[in-house]
Phi, psi and omega in degrees: 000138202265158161271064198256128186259106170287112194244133187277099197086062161258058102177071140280169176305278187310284201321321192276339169269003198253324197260012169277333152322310177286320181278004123319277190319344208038049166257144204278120198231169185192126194289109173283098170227205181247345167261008162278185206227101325339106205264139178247111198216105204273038174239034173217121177270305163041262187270027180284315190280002175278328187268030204207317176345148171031039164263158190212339175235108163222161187271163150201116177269137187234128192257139003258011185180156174300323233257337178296162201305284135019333177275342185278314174327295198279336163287300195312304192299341196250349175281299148006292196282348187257325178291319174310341176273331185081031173286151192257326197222133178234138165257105192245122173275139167240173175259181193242131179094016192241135178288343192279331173303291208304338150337281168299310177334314220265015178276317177292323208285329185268014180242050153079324198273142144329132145228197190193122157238137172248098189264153177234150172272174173338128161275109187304356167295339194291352170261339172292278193267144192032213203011317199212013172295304203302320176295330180264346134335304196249035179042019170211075142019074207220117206206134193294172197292125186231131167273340171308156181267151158225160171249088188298163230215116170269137179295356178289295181308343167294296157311308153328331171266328162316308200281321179281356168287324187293324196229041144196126184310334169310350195248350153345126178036041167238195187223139154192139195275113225234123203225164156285149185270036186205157184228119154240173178251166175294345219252319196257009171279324178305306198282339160299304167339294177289007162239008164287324194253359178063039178241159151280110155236123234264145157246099155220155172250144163303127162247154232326341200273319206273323199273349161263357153295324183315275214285355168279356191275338198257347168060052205271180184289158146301328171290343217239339177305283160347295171309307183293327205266342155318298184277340182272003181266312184287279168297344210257015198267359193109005183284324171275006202273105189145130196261177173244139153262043176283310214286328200272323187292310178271354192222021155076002182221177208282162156282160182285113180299191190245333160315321174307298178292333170271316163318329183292307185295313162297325191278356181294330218104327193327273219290003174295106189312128182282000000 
């Protein structure tokens, strides 16, 4: 058995920084997608055991999210094929507050196997990559109404944590809850943006009937539809309003503030208007 690390959604958000960490490292890794070779897909099962061959680790990420309908099937089938593969160990990124995710966790937590479960909060990529980049593009913010505070999660510290779950045994049968070190609301993670970029970026919120006419108007998936009116009604309720020291406990340091993370971001270029 090779000491080969599967990684699933290797270049996703979380997945492209884990496998880039591991191949720093020279640990032998392998991108689980649809455009790697055994192409990897979780509405195919097919081949999942052709992509597992000599795996012995793997992260796993499920797009779009633990809490859909759809996820409990395809995790109970890939955890099934991976023990049958003789995989040794699993890392399940989860979300933090959702019961319906857990459902899955405990698919993992029961499979016999190593695990690791990782809930995360809001990712602070979510104003970078996808969801919520085209707004701070076009200066305008526009999101059902949300009163909760969140502790938004930057994915580098997400990843970060990944890995030591991955290359140290210690990290074995837990849960952990992966938090920012501050609770903001959206309306002032925007306006942080907007003054890192010197720009006016307009916020308003909307309700829940009107933003999904928005995003039905935009010809988004029904899952991906779903999903939002799930987390901004549901997860997004005060339930999560409260931070963790998971982050600071496993990597000896502080979580990355959304100042941090937006001084990064703006100097990338990301948010730069074409």
């Amino acid at each position: 058995m090779s000491n080969n690390i599967l990684v699933l959604g290797g270049t996703g958000k979380t997945g492209r920084r884990v496998v880039e960490r591991l191949t720093t490292l020279a640990l032998p890794v392998t991108i689980g997608s649809r455009k790697a070779e055994p192409a990897f897909d979780w509405e195919n099962a097919g081949n999942w055991a052709d992509v597992l061959k000599d795996i012995n680790k793997v992260y796993i990420t499920f797009q779009p999210d633990l809490a859909v309908a759809s996820a409990l099937q395809a995790i109970t089938k890939f955890v099934e094929t991976a023990k049958i593969s003789a995989v040794e160990q699993l890392v399940l990124l989860s979300g933090r507050g959702e019961k319906e995710a857990q459902v899955c966790e405990n698919v993992v937590i029961n499979s016999g196997m190593k695990w690791t479960v990782i809930r995360a909060s809001w990712f602070m990529q979510n104003f970078s990559e996808n969801f919520l980049l085209d707004s701070i593009l076009s200066n305008e913010v526009i999101l059902p109404t949300v009163k909760a505070l969140e502790p938004f999660v930057d994915a580098d510290d997400i990843a970060d944590v990944v890995i030591a779950a991955l290359t140290e045994d210690k990290h074995a049968h837990k849960i952990y809850e992966l938090t920012g070190p501050e609770l903001l609301s959206f309306e002032l993670a925007t306006s942080i943006i907007a003054k890192k970029l010197k720009r006016d970026i307009s916020y308003t919120e909307i309700s829940m009937d009107a933003y999904v006419a928005a995003l039905k108007s935009y010809q988004l998936p029904d899952d991906f539809i779903l999903l939002m009116q799930y987390l901004f009604t549901e997860v997004l309720d005060g339930r999560n309003e409260s931070l963790s020291n998971d982050i600071e406990n496993i990597l000896g340091r502080k979580p990355t503030s959304f100042n941090a993370y937006a001084n990064k971001t703006a100097n990338s270029g990301i948010w730069k208007i074409q």
